[in-house]
N, C-alpha and C positions, 0 to 999 in steps of 0.2 A: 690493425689500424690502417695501415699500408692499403690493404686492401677495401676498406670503407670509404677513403678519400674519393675516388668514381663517382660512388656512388652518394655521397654529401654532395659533390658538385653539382647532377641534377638534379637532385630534392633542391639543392638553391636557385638552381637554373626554373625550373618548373614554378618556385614561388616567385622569381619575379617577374614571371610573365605570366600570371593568373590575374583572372577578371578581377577587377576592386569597384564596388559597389560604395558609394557615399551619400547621403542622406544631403540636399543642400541646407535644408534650414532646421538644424538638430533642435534648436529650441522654441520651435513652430514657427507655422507657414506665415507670409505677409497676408493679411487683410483679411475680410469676412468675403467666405465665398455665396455668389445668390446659388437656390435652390435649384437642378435642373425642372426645369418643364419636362410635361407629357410628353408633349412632341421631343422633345431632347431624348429623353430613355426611352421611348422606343427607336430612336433614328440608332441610338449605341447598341440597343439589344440586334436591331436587323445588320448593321453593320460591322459593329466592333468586335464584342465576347466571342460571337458567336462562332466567329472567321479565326483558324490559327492565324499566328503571329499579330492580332489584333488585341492591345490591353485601355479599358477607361477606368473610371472610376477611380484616376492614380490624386491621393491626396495629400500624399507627403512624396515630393517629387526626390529625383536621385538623379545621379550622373553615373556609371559604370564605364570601368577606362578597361582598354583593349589593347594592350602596348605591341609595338611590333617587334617582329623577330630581330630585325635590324635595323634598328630605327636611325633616322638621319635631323630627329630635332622639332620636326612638325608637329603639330596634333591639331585635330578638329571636333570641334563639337556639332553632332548630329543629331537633326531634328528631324523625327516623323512624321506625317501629314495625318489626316481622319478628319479633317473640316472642325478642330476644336473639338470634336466628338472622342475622339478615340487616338489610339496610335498605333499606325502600321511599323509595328518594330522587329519585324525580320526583312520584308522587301526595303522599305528605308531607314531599318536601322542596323541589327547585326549585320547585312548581307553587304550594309556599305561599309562598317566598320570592318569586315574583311580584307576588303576591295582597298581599303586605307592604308590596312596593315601592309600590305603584296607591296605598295607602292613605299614602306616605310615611314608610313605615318600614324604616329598611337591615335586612335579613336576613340573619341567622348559621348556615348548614347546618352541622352540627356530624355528621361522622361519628365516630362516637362505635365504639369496642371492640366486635371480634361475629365471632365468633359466643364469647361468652360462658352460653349459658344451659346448662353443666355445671357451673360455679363454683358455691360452696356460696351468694353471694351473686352472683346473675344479672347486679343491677344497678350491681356495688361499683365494679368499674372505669368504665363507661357511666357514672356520678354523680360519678366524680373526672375525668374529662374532661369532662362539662358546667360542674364547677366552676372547671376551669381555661380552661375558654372564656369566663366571665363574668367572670373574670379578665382576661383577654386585651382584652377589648372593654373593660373600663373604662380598662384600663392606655392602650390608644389613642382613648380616647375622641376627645380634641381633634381627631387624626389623622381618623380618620372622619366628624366632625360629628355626635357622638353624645354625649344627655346622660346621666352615669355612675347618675343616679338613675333613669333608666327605661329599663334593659336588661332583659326578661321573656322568658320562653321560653315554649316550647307544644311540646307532646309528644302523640303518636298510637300508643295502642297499649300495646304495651311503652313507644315511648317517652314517655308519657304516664305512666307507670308510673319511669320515669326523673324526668322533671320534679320527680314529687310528691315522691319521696323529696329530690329537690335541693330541695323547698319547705319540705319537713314537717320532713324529721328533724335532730336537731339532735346528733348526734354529733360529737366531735371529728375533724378531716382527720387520717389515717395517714401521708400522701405527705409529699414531704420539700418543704417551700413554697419557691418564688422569690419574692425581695426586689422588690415593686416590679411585679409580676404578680401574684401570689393574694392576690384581694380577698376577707376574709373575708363578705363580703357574700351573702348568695342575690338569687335574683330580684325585681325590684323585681313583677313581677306574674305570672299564672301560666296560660296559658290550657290546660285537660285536656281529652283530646277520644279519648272510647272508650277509656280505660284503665281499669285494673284494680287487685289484687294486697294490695288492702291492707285487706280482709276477713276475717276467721273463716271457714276452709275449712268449718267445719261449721255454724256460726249467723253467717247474711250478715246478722242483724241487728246486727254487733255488727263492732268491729276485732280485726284479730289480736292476739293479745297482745305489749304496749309500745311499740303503736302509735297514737298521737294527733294529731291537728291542733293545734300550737303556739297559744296564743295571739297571736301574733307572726306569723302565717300573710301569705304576702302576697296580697290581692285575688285571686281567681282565676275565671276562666268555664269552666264544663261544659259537657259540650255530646257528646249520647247520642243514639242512635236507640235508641225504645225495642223493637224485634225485634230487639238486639245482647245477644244471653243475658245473664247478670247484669250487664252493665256497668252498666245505668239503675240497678238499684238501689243500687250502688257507686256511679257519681253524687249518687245519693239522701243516700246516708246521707253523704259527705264533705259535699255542702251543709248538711245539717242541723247537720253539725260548726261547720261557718262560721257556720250561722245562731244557735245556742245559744249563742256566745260573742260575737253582734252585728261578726262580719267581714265585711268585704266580699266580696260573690259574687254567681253569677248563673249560674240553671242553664237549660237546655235539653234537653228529651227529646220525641223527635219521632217521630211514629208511626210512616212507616219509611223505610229506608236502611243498615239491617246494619248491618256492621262492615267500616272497613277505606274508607270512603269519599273521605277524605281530600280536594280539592279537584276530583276529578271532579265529573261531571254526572249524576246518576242517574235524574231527571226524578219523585222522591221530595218530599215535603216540608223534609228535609234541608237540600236543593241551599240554602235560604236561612241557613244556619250564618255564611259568612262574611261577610252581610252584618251579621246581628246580632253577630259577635265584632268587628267593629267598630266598630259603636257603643258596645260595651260599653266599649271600650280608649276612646273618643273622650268619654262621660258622665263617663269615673273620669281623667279628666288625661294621659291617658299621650301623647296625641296635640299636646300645645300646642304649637304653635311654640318653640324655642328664642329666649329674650329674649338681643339682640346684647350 
């Protein structure tokens, strides 16, 4: 018996650092979804399926947690980009959820509803499953080793585009809440990284109409290459939102590395994003140890 003890303590060690897969809405999704269009399934067939680490057609969305070897309390929920189409969930999802862990932070890959962008709101469904994901993580905080006041997300792309809206807007929830899971709470912080969407199609100096940065916004880091078409200045002007009302932020726009880089290697200026969005989370508190 002596001699099995060893070994019981990494079969337990091993179980509680394995992936956990959750379903968000066990007793079905919110709302009727419309049909995609033509043009939709073919944009997902040349884009999505057909590319590893590229998955759509997700209709009962999940969360999968990725705890860290030595965690300090954090966790984020992670959203991948595809333009509503798809989701690039190795470059922005497992590969940040790595990137999370190294820094001690459990990660929340959130496949969130898609191919949605026929809906008359792209991101209506995607923003009520990020919110039921931050939901989920606080309701087991304990259970995870997670503290319920710094659960943040970050979002690439569209799903960056997702985030903001789960940051900024402040609409009433439609869905019908469970007791005890949906925490009326958003993001304790926000990291945006090459999204978009929330502009004046016609004067990108300006937001689209009844669109504003709360002042209630939570802390957030940018972070653009600036040959990524308009993004930089969409960057631009949400910092300046943060900055005119003295919010916490912190932007970055780098000379290049496109769009879509996500935690590859480009051998660009770029390539140094995660080290700086980590100190940014580690200057603003999000990183401190949990007091026992």
């Amino acid at each position: 018996m002596r001699n099995l003890l060893p070994v019981l303590f990494v079969l337990t060690a091993l179980r509680a650092s394995a992936e956990t897969v959750i379903p968000l809405w066990p007793e079905g999704v919110t709302g009727p979804r419309v049909a995609a269009s033509e043009a939709t399934l073919k944009r997902v067939q040349q884009g999505g399926p057909n590319k590893p680490g590229h998955e759509s057609d997700i209709l009962e969305p999940t969360i999968t947690v990725y705890p860290a070897a030595h965690p300090n309390g954090a966790a984020v929920v992670v959203c991948p980009g595809g333009g509503y189409w798809f989701l690039s969930t190795i470059n922005e999802g497992t590969g940040v959820c790595e990137w999370l862990n190294s820094i001690g932070v459990t990660g929340i890959l959130l496949r969130y509803r898609t191919p949605t962008a026929d809906e008359t709101l792209p991101y209506k469904y995607p923003v009520e499953d990020l919110q039921r994901s931050l939901g989920i993580v606080r309701h087991r905080a304990r259970e995870w080793g997670v503290d319920p006041a710094r659960v943040g997300v970050i979002g690439f792309s569209a799903g960056a585009n997702l985030v903001g809206h789960a940051s900024w807007d402040r609409t009433a929830r439609t869905y019908a809440q469970k007791e005890g899971v949906d925490d009326p709470r958003g993001p304790a912080f926000t990291l945006f990284v090459y999204g978009g969407g929330f502009l004046d199609k016609e004067d990108k100096t300006r937001f689209r109409e009844g669109f504003s940065v709360p002042a209630d916004a939570p802390p957030c880091f940018f972070v653009v290459a600036h040959d990524d078409r308009g993004n930089p200045v969409e960057a631009a002007e949400l910092y300046l939102a943060y900055k005119r009302q003295d919010l916490s932020a912190e932007l970055h726009i780098y000379s290049r590395g496109g769009h879509g880089f996500g935690t590859r290697k480009t051998k660009f200026p770029i390539d140094g994003w995660l080290d700086r969005a980590a100190e940014w989370m580690g200057a603003s508190g999000f990183l401190k140890p949990v007091t026992p």
